[in-house]
VOGU-3710 file (C-alpha; in Angstrom, 3 decimals, decimal comma):
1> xxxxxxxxxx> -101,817/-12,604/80,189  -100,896/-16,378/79,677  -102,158/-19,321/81,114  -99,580/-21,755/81,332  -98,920/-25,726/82,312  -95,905/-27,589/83,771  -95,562/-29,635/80,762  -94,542/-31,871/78,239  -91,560/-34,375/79,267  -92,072/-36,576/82,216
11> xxxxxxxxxx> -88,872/-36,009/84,096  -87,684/-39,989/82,946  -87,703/-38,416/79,497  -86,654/-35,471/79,651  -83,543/-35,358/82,544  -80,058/-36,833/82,234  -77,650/-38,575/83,996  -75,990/-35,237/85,665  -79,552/-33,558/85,657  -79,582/-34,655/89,019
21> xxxxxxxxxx> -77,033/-33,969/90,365  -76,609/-30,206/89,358  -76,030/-27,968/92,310  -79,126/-26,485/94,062  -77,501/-22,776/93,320  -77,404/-24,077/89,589  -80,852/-25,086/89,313  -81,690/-21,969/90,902  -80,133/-19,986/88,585  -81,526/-21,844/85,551
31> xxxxxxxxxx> -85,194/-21,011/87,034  -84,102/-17,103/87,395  -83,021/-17,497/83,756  -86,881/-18,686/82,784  -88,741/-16,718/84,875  -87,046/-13,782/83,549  -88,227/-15,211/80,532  -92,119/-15,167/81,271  -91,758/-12,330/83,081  -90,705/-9,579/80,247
41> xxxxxxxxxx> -93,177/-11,733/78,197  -96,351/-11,106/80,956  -94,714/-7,211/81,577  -95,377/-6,399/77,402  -99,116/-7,365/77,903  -99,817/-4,950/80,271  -97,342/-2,155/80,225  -97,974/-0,761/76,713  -101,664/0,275/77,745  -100,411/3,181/79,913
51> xxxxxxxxxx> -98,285/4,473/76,643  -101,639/4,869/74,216  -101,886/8,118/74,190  -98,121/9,310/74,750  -97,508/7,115/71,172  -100,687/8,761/69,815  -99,025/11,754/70,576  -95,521/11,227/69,689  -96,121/9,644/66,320  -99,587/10,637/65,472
61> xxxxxxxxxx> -101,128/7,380/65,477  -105,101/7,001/64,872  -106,922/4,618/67,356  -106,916/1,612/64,776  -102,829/2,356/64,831  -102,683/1,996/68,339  -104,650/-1,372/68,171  -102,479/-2,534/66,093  -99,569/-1,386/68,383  -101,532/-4,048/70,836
71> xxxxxxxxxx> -102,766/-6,536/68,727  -99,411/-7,059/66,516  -97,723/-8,680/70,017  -100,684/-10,850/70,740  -101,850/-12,063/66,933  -98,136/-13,394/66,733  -98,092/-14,358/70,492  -101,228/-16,452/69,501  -100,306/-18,050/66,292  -96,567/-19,418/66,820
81> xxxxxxxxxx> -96,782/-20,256/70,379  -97,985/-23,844/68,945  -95,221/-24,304/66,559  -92,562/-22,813/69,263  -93,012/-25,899/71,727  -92,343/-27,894/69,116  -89,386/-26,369/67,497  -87,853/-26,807/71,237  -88,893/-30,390/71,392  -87,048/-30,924/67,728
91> xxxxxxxxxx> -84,438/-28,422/68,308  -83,232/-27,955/71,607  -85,130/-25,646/74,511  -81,774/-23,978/75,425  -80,864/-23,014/72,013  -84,705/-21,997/71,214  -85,058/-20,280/74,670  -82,014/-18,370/74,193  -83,074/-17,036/70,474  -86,345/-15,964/71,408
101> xxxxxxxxxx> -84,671/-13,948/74,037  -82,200/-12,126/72,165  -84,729/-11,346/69,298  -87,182/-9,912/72,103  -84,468/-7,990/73,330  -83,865/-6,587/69,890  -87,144/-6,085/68,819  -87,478/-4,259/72,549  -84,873/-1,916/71,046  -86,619/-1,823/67,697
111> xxxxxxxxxx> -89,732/-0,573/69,526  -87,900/2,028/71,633  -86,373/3,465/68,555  -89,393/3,461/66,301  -89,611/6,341/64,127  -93,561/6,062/63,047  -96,172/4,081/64,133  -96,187/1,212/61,517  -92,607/0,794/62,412  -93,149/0,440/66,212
121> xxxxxxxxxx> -96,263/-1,857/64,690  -94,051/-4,591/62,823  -90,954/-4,332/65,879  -94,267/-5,473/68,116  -95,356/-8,421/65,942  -91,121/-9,612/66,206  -91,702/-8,995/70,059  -95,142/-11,366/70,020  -93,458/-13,638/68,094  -90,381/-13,945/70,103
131> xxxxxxxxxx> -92,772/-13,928/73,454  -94,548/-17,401/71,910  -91,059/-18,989/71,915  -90,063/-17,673/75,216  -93,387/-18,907/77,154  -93,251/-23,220/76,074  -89,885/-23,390/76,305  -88,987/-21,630/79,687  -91,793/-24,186/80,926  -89,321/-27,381/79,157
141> xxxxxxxxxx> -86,140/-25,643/80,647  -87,923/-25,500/84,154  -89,030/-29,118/83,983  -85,098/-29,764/83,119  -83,637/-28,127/85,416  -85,757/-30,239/88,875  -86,415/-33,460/88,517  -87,760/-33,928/92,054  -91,722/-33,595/91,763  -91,719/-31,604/95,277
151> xxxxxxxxxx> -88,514/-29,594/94,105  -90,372/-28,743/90,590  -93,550/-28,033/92,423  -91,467/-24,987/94,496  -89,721/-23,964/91,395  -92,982/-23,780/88,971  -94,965/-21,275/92,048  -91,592/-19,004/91,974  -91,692/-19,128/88,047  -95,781/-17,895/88,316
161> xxxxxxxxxx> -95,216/-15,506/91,217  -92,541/-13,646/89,101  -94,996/-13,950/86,046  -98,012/-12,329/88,623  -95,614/-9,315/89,935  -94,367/-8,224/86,357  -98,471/-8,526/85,142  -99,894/-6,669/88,230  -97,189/-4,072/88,157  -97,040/-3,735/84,060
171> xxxxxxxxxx> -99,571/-0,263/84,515  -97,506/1,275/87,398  -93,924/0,611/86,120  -95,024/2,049/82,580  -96,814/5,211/83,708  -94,045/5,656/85,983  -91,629/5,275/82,887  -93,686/7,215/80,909  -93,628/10,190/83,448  -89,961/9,701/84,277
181> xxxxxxxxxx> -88,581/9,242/80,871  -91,022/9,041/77,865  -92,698/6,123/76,694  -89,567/4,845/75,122  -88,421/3,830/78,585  -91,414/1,240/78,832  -89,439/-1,080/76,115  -85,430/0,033/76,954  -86,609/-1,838/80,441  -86,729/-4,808/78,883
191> xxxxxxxxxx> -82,895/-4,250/77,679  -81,387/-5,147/81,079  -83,670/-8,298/82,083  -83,197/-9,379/78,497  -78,954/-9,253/79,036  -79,610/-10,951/82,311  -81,812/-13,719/81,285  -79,867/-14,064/78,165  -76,828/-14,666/80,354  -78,736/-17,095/82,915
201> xxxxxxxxxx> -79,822/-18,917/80,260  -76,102/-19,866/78,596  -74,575/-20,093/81,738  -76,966/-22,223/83,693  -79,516/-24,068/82,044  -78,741/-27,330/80,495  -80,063/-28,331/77,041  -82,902/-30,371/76,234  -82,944/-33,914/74,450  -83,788/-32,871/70,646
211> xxxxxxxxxx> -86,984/-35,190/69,128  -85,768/-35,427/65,505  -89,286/-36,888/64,643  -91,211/-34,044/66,199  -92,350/-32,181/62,816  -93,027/-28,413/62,290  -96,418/-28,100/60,465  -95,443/-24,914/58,548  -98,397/-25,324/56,247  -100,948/-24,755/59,392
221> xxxxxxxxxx> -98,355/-21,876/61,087  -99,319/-20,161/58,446  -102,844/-20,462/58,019  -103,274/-19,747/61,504  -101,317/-16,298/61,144  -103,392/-15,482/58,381  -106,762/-16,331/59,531  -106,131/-14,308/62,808  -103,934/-11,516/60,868  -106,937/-10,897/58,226
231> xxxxxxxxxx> -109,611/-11,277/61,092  -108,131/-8,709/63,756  -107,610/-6,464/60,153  -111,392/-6,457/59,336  -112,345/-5,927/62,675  -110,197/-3,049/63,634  -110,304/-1,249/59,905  -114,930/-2,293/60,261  -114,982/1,344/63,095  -112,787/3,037/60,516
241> xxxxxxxxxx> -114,074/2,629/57,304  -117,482/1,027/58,223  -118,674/-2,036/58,687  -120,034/-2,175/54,898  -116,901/-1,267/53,366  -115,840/-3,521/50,672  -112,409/-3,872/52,253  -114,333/-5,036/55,692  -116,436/-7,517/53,903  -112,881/-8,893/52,407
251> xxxxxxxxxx> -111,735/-9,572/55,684  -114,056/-11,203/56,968  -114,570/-13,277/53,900  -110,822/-14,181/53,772  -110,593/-14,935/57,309  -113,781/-17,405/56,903  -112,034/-19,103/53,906  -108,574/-19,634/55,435  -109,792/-20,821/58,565  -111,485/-23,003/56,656
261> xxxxxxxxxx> -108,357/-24,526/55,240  -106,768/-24,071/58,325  -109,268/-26,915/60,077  -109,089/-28,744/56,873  -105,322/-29,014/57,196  -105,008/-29,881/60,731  -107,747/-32,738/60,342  -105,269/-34,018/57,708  -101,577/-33,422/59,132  -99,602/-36,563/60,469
271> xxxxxxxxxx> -98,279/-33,969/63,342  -100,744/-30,943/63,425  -99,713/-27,664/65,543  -103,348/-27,821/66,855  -104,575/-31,696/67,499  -108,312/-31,216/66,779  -108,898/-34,391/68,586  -108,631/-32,511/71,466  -111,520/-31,214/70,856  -113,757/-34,075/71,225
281> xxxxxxxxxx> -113,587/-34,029/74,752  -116,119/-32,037/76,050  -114,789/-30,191/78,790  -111,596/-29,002/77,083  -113,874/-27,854/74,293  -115,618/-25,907/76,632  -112,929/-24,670/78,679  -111,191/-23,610/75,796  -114,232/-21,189/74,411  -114,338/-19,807/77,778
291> xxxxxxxxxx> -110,697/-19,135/77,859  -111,376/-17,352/74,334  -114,158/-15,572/75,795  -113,251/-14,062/79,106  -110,303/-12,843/77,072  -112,144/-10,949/74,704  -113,782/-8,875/77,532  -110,759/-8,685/79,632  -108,692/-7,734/77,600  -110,793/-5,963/75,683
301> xxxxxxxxxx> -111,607/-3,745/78,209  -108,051/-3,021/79,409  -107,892/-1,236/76,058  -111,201/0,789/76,543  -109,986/1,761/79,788  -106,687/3,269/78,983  -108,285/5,011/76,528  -110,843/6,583/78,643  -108,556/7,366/81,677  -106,586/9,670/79,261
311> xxxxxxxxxx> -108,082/10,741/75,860  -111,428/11,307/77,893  -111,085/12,029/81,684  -107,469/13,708/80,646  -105,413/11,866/82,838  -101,769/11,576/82,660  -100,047/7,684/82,317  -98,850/7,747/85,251  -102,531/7,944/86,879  -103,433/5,557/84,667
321> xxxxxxxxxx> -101,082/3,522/85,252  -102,105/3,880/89,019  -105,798/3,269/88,392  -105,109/-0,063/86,772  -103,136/-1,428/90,075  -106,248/-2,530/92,405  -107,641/-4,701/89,357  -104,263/-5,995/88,825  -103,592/-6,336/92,716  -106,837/-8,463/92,924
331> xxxxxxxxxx> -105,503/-11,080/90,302  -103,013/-12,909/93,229  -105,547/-13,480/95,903  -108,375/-14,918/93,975  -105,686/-17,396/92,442  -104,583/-18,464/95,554  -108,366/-18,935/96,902  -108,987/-20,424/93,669  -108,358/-23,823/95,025  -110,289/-24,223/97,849
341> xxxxxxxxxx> -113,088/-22,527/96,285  -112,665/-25,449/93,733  -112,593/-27,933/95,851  -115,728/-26,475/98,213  -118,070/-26,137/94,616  -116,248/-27,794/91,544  -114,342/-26,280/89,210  -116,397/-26,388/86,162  -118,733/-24,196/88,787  -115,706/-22,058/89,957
351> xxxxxxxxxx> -115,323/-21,231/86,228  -119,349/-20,479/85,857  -118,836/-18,457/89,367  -115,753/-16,529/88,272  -117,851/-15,187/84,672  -121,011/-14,432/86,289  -118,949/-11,844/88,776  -116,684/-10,806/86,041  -119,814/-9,999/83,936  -121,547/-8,231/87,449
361> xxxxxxxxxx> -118,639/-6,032/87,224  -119,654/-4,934/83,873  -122,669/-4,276/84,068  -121,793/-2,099/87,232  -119,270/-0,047/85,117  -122,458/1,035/82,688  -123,362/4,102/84,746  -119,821/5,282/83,833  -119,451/8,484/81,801  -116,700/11,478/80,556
371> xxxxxxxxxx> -115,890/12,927/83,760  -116,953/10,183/86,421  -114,314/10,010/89,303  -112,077/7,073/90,420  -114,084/6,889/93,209  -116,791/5,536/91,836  -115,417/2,836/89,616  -112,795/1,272/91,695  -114,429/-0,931/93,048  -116,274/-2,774/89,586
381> xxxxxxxxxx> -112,337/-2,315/88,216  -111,381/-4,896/91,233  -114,086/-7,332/90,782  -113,118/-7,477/87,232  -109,543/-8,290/88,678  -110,835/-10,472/91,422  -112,879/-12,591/88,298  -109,919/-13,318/86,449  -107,904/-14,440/89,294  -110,443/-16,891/90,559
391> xxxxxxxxxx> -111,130/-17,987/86,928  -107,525/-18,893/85,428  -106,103/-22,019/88,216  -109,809/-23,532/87,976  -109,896/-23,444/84,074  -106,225/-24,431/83,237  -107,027/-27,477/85,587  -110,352/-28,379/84,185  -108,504/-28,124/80,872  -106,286/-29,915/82,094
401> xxxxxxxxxx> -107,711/-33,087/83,794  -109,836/-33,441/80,217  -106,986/-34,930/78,776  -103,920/-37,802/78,859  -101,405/-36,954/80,923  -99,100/-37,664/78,330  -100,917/-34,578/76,067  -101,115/-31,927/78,586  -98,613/-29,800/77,628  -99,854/-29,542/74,130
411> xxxxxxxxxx> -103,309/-28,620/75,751  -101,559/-26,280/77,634  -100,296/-24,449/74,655  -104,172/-24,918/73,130  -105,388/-22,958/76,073  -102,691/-20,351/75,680  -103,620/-19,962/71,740  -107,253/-19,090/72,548  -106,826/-16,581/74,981  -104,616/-14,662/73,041
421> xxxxxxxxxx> -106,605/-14,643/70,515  -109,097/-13,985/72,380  -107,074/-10,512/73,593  -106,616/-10,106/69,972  -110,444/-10,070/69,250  -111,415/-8,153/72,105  -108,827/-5,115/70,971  -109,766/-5,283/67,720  -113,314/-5,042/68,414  -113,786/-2,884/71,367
431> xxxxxxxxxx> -110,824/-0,318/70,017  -113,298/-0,390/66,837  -116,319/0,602/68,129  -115,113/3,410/70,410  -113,617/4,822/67,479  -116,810/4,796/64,991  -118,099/8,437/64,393  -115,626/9,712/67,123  -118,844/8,366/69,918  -116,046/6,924/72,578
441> xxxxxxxxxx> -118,496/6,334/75,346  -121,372/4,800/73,449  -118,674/2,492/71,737  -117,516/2,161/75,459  -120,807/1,016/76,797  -121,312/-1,574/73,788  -118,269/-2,902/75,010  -119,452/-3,486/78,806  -123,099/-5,073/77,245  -120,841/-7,126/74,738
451> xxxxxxxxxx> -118,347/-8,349/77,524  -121,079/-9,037/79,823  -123,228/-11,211/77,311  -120,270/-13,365/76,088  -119,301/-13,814/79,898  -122,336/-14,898/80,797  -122,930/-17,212/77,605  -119,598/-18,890/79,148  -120,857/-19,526/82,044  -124,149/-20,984/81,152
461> xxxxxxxxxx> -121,758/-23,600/78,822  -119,064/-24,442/81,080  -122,390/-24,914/83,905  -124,596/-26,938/81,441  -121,435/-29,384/80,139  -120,639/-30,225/83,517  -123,216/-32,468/84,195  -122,583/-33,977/80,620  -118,816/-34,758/81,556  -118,051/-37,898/83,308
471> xxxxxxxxxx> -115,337/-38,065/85,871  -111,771/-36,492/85,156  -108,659/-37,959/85,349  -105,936/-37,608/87,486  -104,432/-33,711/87,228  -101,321/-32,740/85,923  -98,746/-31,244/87,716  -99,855/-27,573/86,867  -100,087/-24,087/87,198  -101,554/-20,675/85,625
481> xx> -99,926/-17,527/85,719  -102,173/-14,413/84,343
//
């Protein structure tokens, strides 16, 4: 679930000559091309959690497998998606758009054809990776493509409505794969939208001034795919082995020390992949932790869920995939009330509003147990959906109106970093603890407590550094898509 920005280069900077005057059914096809784009990228998130159990099942994978089935796509999701924008800005948006499409489409394939689990694991990562260079530089193609702020504006809510569709319908188009075909299907769909926006993309979109100065900070890529990659490991193998377990205490060790470095190198590069400047301003600090939070209990959840529909209630993926569509169905509205709920109370109080409700929803899903019926939980599942609709808009333009103008796009792609890894925490965590000592619903519960408390500690932040904050600036053209 991403949480995107219309971005980087002012139209002045980035268009051309004959930018303008490209045919409106050109233009149009050059947005098709890059909403395909974040749409197979937002339809991953979602529509592996329906397949859990059928890839338990079909290649005898243990629950910390199958977190790192989920996990793989988002740890590499989170830690290039930095370094992607700026490979586009040095390289060319067309030529970087169109190879992160084509490996997505053949890692897609590599997934579908996956013989054992750790092989379906390491085709995932090359998906996450390839869905971090998709995401930045569909937004660069997009601002390309319409110069005209009005024009752009129309284009950028078609590019997030297709991104909202493929995310709300990820559960139901997977279980219906799943029931159809086999959970293979749920990655051979991507084959066809991958030809199709591959094809788009060549034939229509124009290519991007390259920035020969814009620098890749490989040093800090790296660190940052470590640190996360050793972090996720300790906390997904801590309900396996224990918490105690040499290996554990490792992890955690070696994820403290190369973050560490990590910070240490950003303070120092001329052109870091993560400006901690940023960070001085207090309301994109804070929006930023509660981007990293809500995502560890979202999506954290999600996981739980899945689980429970079918390894405890017994349900099929296809029902699960059905149970999952009212949360998902609630994430449209609330962004499109978002706004005028911002405007009525503030959107560093929308943002408090939207965590206390997602955190009410938790604590109204305690009472659940093995064997509860739909009935009684739909309704908590669609507040939680209803939470992170009204949240996203209000945050990514709080986030946004922190900042230059001239930097959002780079904050953009801050705010995307921490709520994947945020996803990747909450997975790794919550998958853990309903897998200690085989005690799923206690683990389950600890998850609900856990999601509500770190909900609820972002709302008393974002709500206490609002008064702190002076006046924002000016927002960005913008836009979230969940």
């Amino acid at each position: 679930m991403q949480t995107t920005s219309l971005n980087t280069r002012q139209p002045e900077q980035a268009g051309s000559d004959n930018t303008s005057s490209r045919s409106p059914l050109a233009a149009a096809l050059a947005l098709a091309a890059t909403s395909l784009g974040l749409g197979v990228v937002q339809l991953d998130i979602t529509i592996v959690n329906t397949a859990l159990s059928s890839i338990s099942t079909s290649l005898g994978g243990s629950v910390a497998e199958l977190q790192w089935v989920v996990t793989a796509y988002t740890i590499a999701f989170a830690a290039f998606i930095l370094t992607a924008g700026a490979l586009g800005d040095r390289v060319g948006a067309k030529r970087v758009f169109i190879g992160g499409f084509a490996i997505f489409t053949l890692a897609s394939l590599a997934c579908a054809l996956a013989p054992s689990a750790m092989f379906l694991i390491a085709a995932r990562s090359v998906q996450g990776l390839a869905a971090a260079i998709l995401v930045p530089n569909s937004l660069t193609l997009l601002n390309h493509a319409y110069t005209d702020p009005k024009a752009r504006g129309r284009a950028v809510g078609f590019w997030a409505a297709g991104a909202s569709v493929a995310l709300t319908s990820g559960p139901f188009v997977g279980g219906a794969l799943i029931a159809l075909v086999g959970w293979r299907a749920i990655f051979l769909v991507n084959l066809p939208i991958g030809a199709a926006g591959l094809w788009l993309a060549w034939r229509y979109a124009e290519e991007t001034p390259r920035l020969a100065q814009r620098e890749i900070d490989l040093p800090g890529q790296i660190a940052a795919i470590a640190t996360l990659g050793t972090l996720a490991g300790a906390l997904i193998e801590g309900g396996a082995l224990g918490w105690s377990h040499p290996f554990v205490i490792m992890g955690f060790s070696g994820a403290a020390v190369i973050g560490l470095l990590f910070v240490w190198r950003e303070a120092r590069a001329p052109q870091p992949m993560l400006p901690l400047s940023l960070f001085r301003h207090r309301m994109f600090a804070l929006t930023a932790l509660v981007g990293l939070l809500f995502n560890i209990a979202f999506y954290g959840l999600i996981f739980v869920l899945s689980l429970y529909f079918q390894n405890v209630n017994g349900w099929s993926p296809f029902a699960t995939g059905l149970a999952f569509v009212p949360m998902m169905a609630m994430v449209l509205p609330a962004n499109l009330i978002a706004a005028s709920v911002s405007e009525r109370l503030g959107a560093p109080q929308t943002i408090a509003l939207a965590c206390v409700i997602t955190a009410a929803g938790c604590v109204a899903l305690l009472p659940m147990a093995s064997g509860t019926s739909y009935g009684a939980i739909c309704a908590q599942l669609m507040v939680l959906g209803g939470g992170l609709g009204l949240l996203v808009p209000s945050l990514t333009s709080t986030l946004l109106g922190s900042v230059e103008k001239s930097r959002s796009g780079i904050a953009a792609g801050v705010l995307n970093a921490t709520r994947q890894t945020g996803s990747v925490l909450g997975v790794a965590l919550f998958g853990s603890l309903v897998a200690a000592n085989n005690a799923f619903m206690a683990g389950a519960h600890a998850s609900l407590v856990i999601s509500a408390a770190v909900l609820l500690a972002g709302a008393v932040a974002i709500w206490q550094g609002r008064a702190k904050e002076g006046p924002q600036q000016g927002l960005t053209d913008s836009l979230s898509a969940t």
